[in-house]
MDTraj code that builds the backbone (N, CA, C; nanometers):
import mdtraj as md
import numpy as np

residues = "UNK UNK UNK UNK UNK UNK UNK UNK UNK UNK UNK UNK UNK UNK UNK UNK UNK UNK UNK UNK UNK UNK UNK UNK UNK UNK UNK UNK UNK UNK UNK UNK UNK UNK UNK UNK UNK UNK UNK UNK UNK UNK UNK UNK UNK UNK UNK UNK UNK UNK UNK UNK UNK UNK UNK UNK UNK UNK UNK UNK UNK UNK UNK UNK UNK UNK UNK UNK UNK UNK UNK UNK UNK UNK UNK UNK UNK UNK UNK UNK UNK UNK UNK UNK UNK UNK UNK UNK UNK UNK UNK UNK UNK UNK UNK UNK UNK UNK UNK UNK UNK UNK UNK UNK UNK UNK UNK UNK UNK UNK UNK UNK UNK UNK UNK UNK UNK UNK UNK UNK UNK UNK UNK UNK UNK UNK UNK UNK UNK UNK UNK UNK UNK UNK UNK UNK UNK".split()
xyz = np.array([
    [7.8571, 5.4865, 6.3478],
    [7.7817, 5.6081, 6.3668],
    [7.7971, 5.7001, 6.2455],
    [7.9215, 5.6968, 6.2150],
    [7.9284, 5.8239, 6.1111],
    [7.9131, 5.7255, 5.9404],
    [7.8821, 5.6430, 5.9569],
    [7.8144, 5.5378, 5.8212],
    [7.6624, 5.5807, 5.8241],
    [7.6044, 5.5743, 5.8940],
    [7.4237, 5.6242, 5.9208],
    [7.4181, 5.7559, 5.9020],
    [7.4842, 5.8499, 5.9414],
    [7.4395, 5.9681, 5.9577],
    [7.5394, 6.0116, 5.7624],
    [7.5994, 5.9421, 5.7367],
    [7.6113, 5.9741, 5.6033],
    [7.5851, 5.9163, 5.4578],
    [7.4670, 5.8061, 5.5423],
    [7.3619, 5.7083, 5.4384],
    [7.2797, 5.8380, 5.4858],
    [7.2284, 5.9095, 5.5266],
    [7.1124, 5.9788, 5.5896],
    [7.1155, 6.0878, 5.5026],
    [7.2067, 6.1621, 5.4866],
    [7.2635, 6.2817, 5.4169],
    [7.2739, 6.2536, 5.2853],
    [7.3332, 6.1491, 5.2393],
    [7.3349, 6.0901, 5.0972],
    [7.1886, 6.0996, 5.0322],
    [7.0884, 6.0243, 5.1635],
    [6.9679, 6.0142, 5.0885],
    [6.8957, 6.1340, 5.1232],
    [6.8956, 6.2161, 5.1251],
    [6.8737, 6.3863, 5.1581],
    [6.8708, 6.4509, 5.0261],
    [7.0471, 6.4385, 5.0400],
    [7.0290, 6.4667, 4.8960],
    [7.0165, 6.4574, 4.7624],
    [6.9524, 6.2643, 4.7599],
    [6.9376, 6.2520, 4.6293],
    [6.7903, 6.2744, 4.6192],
    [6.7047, 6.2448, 4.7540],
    [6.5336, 6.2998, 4.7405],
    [6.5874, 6.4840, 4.6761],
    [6.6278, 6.5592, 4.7655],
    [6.6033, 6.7238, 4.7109],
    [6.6255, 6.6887, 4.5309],
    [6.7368, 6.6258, 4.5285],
    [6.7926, 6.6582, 4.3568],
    [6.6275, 6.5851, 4.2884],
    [6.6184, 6.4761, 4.3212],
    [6.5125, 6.4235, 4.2590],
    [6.3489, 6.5315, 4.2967],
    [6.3833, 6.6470, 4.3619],
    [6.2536, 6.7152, 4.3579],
    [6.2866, 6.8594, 4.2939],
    [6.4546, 6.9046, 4.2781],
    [6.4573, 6.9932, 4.2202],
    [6.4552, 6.9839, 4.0590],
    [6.5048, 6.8507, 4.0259],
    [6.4306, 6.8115, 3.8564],
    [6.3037, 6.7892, 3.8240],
    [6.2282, 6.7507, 3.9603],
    [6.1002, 6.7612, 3.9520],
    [6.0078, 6.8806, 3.9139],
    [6.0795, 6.9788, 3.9325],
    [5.9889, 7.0898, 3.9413],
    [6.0552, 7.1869, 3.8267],
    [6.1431, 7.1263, 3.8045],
    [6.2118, 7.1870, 3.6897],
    [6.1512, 7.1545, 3.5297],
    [6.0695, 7.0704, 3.5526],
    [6.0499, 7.0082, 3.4060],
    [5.8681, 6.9812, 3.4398],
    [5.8208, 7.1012, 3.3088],
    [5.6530, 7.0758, 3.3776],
    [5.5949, 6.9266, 3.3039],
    [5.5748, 6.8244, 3.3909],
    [5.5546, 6.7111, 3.4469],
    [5.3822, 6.6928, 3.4902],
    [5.3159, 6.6098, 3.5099],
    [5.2190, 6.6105, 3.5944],
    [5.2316, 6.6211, 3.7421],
    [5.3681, 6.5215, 3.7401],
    [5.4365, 6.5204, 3.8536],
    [5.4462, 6.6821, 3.9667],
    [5.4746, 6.7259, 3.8705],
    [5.5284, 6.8441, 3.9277],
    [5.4203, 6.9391, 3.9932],
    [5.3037, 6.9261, 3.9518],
    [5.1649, 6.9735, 4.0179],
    [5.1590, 6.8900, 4.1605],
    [5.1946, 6.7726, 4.1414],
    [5.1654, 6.7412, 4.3315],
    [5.2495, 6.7770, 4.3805],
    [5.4171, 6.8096, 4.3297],
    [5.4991, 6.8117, 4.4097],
    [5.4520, 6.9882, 4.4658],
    [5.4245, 7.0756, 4.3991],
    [5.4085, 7.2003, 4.4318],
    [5.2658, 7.1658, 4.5433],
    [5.2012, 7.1142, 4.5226],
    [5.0774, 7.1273, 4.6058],
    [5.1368, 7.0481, 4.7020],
    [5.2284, 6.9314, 4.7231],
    [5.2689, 6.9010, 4.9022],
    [5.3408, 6.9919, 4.9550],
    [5.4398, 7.0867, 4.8593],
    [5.4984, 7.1861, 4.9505],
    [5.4420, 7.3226, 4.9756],
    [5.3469, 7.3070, 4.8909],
    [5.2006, 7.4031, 4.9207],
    [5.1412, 7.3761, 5.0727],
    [5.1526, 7.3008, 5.1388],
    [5.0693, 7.2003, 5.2396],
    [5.1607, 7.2131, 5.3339],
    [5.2872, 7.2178, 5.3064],
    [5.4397, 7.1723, 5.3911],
    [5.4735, 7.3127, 5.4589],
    [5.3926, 7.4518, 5.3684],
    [5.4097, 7.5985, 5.3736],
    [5.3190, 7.6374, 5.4590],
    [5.2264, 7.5690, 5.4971],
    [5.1199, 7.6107, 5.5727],
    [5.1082, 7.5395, 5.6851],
    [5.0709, 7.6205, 5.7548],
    [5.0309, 7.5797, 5.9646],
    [5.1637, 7.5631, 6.0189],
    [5.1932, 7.4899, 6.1062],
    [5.3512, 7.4677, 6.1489],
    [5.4386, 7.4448, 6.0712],
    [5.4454, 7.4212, 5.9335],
    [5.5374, 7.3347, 5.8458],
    [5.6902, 7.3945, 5.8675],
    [5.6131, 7.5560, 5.8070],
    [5.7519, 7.6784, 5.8223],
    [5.8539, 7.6965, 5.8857],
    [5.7622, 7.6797, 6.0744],
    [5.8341, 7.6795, 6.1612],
    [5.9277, 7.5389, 6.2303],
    [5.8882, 7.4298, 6.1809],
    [5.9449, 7.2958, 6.1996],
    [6.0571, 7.3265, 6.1023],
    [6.0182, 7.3765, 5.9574],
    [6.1614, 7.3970, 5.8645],
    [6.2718, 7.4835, 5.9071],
    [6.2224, 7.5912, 5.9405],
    [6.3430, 7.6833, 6.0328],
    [6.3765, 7.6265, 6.0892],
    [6.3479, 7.5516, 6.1891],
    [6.3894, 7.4516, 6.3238],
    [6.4900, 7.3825, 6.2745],
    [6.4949, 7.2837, 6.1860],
    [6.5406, 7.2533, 6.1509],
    [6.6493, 7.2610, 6.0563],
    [6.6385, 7.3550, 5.9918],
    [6.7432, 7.4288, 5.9100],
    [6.8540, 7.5083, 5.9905],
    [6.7939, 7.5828, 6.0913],
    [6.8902, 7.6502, 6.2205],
    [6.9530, 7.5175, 6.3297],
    [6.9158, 7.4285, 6.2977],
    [6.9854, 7.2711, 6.3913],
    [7.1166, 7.2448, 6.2809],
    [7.0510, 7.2483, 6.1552],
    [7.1543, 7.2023, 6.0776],
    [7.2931, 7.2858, 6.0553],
    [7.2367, 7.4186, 6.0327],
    [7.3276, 7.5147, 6.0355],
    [7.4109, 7.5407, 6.1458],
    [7.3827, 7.5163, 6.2820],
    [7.4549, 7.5162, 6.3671],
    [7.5527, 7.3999, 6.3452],
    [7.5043, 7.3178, 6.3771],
    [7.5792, 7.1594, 6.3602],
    [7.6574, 7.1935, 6.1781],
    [7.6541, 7.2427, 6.0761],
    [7.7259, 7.2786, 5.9780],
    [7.8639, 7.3634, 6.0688],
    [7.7909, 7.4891, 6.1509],
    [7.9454, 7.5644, 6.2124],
    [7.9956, 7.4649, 6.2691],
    [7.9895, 7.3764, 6.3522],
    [8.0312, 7.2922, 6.4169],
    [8.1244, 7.2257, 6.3491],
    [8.0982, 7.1680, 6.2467],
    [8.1669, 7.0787, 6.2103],
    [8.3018, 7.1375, 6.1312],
    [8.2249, 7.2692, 6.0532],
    [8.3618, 7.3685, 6.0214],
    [8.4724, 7.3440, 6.1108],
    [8.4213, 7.4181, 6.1834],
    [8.5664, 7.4792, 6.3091],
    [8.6423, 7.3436, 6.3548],
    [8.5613, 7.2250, 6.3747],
    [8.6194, 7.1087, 6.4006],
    [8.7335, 7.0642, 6.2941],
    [8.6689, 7.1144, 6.1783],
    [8.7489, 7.0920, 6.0624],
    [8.8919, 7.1788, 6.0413],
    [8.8574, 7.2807, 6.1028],
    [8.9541, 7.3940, 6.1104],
    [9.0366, 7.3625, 6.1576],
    [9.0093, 7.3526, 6.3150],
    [9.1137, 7.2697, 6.4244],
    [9.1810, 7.1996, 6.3792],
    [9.1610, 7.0503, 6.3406],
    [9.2379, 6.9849, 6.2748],
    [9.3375, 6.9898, 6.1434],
    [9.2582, 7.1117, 6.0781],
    [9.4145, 7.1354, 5.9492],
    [9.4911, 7.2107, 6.0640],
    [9.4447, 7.3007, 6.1376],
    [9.5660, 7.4034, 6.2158],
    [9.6420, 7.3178, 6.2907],
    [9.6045, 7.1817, 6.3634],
    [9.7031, 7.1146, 6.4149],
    [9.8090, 7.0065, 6.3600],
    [9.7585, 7.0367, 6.2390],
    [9.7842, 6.9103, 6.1127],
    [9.9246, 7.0559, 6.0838],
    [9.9147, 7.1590, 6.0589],
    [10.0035, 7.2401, 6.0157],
    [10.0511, 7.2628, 6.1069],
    [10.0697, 7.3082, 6.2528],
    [10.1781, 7.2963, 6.3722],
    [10.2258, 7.2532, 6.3686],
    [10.2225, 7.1103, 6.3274],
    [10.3185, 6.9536, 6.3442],
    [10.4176, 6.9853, 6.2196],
    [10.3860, 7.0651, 6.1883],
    [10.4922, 7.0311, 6.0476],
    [10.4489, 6.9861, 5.9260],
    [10.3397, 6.9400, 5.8769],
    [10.2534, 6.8811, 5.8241],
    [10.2293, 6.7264, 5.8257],
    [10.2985, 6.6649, 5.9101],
    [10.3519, 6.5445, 5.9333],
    [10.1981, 6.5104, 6.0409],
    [10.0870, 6.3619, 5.9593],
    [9.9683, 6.3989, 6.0591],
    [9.9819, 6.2315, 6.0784],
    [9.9035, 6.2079, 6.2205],
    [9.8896, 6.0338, 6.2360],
    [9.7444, 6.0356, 6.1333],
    [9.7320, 5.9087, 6.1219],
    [9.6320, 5.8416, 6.0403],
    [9.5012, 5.8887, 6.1051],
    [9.4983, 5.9013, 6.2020],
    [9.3564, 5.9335, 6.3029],
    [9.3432, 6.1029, 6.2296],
    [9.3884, 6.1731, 6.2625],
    [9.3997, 6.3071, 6.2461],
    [9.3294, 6.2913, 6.0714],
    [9.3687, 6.2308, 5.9736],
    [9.3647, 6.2282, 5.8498],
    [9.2260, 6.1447, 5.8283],
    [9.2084, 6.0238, 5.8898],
    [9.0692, 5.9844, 5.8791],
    [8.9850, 6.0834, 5.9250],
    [8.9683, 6.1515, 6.0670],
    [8.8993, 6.2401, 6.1049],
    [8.8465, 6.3899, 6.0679],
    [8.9852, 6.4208, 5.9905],
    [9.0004, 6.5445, 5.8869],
    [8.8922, 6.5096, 5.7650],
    [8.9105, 6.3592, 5.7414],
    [8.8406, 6.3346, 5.5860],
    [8.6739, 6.3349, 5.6234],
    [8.6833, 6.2516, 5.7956],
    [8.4910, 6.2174, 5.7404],
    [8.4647, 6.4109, 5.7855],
    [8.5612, 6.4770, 5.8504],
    [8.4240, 6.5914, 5.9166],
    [8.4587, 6.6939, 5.7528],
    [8.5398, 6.7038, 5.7072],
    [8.5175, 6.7134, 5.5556],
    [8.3911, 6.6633, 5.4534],
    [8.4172, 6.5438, 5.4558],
    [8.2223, 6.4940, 5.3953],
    [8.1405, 6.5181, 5.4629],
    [8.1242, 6.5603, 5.5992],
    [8.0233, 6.5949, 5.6703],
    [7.9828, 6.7447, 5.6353],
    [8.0684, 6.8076, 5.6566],
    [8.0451, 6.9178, 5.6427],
    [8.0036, 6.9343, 5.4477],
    [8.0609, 6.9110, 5.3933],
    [8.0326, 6.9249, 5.2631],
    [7.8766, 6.8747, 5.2426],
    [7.8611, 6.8029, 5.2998],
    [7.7198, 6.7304, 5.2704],
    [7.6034, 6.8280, 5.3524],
    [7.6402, 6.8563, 5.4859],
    [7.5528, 6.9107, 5.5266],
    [7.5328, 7.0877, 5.4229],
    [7.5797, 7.1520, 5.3811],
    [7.6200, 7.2309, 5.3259],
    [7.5331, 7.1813, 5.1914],
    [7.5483, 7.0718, 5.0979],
    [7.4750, 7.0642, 4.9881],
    [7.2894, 7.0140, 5.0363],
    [7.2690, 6.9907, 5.1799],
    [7.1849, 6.9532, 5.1950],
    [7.0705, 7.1468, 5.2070],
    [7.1855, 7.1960, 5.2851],
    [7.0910, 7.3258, 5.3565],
    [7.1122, 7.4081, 5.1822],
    [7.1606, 7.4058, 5.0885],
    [7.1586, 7.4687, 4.9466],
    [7.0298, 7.4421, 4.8956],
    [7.0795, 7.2882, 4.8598],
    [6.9536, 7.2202, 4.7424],
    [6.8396, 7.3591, 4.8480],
    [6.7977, 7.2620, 4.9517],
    [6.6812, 7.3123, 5.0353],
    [6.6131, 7.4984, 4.9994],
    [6.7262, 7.5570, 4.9634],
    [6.7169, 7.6759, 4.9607],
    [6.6900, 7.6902, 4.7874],
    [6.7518, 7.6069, 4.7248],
    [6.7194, 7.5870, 4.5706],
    [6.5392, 7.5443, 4.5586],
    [6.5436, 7.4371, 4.6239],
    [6.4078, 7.3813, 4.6314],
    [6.2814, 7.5397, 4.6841],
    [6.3331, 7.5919, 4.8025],
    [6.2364, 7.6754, 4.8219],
    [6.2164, 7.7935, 4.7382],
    [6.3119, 7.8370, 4.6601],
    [6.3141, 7.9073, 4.5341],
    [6.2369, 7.8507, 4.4096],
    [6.2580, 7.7797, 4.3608],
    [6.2555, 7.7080, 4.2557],
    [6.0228, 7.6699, 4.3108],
    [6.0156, 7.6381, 4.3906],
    [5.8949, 7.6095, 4.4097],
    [5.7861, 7.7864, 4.4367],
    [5.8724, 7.8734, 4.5255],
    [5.8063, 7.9840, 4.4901],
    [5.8078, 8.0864, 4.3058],
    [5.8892, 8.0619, 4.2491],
    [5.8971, 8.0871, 4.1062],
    [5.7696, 8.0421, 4.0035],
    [5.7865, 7.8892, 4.0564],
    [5.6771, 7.7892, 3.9903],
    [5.5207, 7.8358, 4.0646],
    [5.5257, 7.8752, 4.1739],
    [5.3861, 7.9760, 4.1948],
    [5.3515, 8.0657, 4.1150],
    [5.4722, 8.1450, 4.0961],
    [5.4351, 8.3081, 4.0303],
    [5.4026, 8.2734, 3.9131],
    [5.4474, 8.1504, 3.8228],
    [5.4679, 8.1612, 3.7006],
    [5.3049, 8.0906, 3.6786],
    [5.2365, 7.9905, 3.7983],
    [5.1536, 7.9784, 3.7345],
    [5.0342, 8.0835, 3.8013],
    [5.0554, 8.1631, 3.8998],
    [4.9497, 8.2783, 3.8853],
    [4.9489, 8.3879, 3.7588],
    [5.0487, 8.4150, 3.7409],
    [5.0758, 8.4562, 3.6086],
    [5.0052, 8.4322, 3.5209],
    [5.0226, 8.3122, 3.4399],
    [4.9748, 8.2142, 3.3673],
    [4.8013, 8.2297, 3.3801],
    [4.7814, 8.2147, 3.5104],
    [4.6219, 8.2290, 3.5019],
    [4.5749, 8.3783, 3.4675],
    [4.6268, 8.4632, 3.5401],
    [4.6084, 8.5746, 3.5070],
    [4.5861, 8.6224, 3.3376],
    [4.6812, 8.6120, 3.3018],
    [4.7307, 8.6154, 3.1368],
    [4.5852, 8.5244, 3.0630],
    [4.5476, 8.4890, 3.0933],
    [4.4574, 8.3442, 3.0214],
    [4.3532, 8.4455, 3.1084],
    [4.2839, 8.5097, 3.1999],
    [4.1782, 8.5644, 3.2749],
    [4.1042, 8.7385, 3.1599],
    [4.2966, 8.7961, 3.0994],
    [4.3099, 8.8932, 3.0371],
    [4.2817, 8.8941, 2.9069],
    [4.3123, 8.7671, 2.8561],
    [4.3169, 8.7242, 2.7115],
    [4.0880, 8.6923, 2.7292],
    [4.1122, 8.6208, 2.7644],
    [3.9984, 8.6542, 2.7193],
    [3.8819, 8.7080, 2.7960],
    [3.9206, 8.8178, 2.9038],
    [3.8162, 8.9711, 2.8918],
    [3.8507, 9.0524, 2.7763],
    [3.9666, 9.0300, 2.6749],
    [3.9884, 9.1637, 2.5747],
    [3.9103, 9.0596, 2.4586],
    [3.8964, 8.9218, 2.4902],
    [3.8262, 8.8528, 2.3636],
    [3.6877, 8.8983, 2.3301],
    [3.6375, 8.9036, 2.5161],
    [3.4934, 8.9447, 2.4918],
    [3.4553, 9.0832, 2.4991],
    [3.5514, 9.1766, 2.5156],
    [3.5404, 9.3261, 2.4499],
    [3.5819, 9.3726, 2.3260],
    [3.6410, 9.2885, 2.2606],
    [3.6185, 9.3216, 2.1113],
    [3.5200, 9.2473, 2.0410],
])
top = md.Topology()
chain = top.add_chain()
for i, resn in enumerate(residues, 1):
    res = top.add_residue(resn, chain, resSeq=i)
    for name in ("N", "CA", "C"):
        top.add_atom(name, md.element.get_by_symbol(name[0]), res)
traj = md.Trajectory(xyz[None], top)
């Protein structure tokens, strides 16, 4: 169980990384990627993403405090832990770490794609200005 759900997360976050270089580097590429999350921004998309981002984030506290628990009982004992305690300490550690780089990128990605809007309304704008002052002088 916890092999799937951290092939799942792995590949989470190598799609975000592979869309936050995407959009980082103007590409052709990078025009569809803005126009699917152009598409992804509109009608339900938003609200399926909250949904989902507030599932994750919960299940992120979750796994904290689980994580918590276990150093605090790991330190009661003396620091002296069975192997279970230490495997279990380690995966909700990568869990949590992962879920955590997953809900970031995501927040990188939704930055990084509203920027790349402004810059190309901008852009048009600037090019709309340039030449109304071409054809008034």
């Amino acid at each position: 169980m916890f092999i799937e759900m951290f092939q799942l997360l792995f590949t989470v976050v190598s799609v975000e990384a592979a869309l936050i270089i995407t959009l980082g580097f103007g590409t052709p590429v990078r025009r569809a990627v803005v126009k699917l999350l152009d598409l992804l921004k509109q009608g339900r998309g938003p609200l399926v993403t909250k949904t989902v981002a507030a599932t994750m984030l919960v299940l992120f506290g979750s796994v904290l405090f689980s994580t918590i628990q276990i150093n605090t009982r790991l330190s009661e004992s003396g620091g002296v832990a069975n192997s279970t305690d230490q495997v279990m300490f380690g995966n909700r550690l990568l869990e949590a770490f992962l879920m955590g780089t997953v809900l970031f990128l995501a927040m990188v990605i939704d930055r990084m794609h509203y920027y790349t809007r402004e810059l190309q309304i901008t852009r048009r704008n600037l090019e709309i200005a340039l030449k109304k002052s071409k054809t008034a002088a």
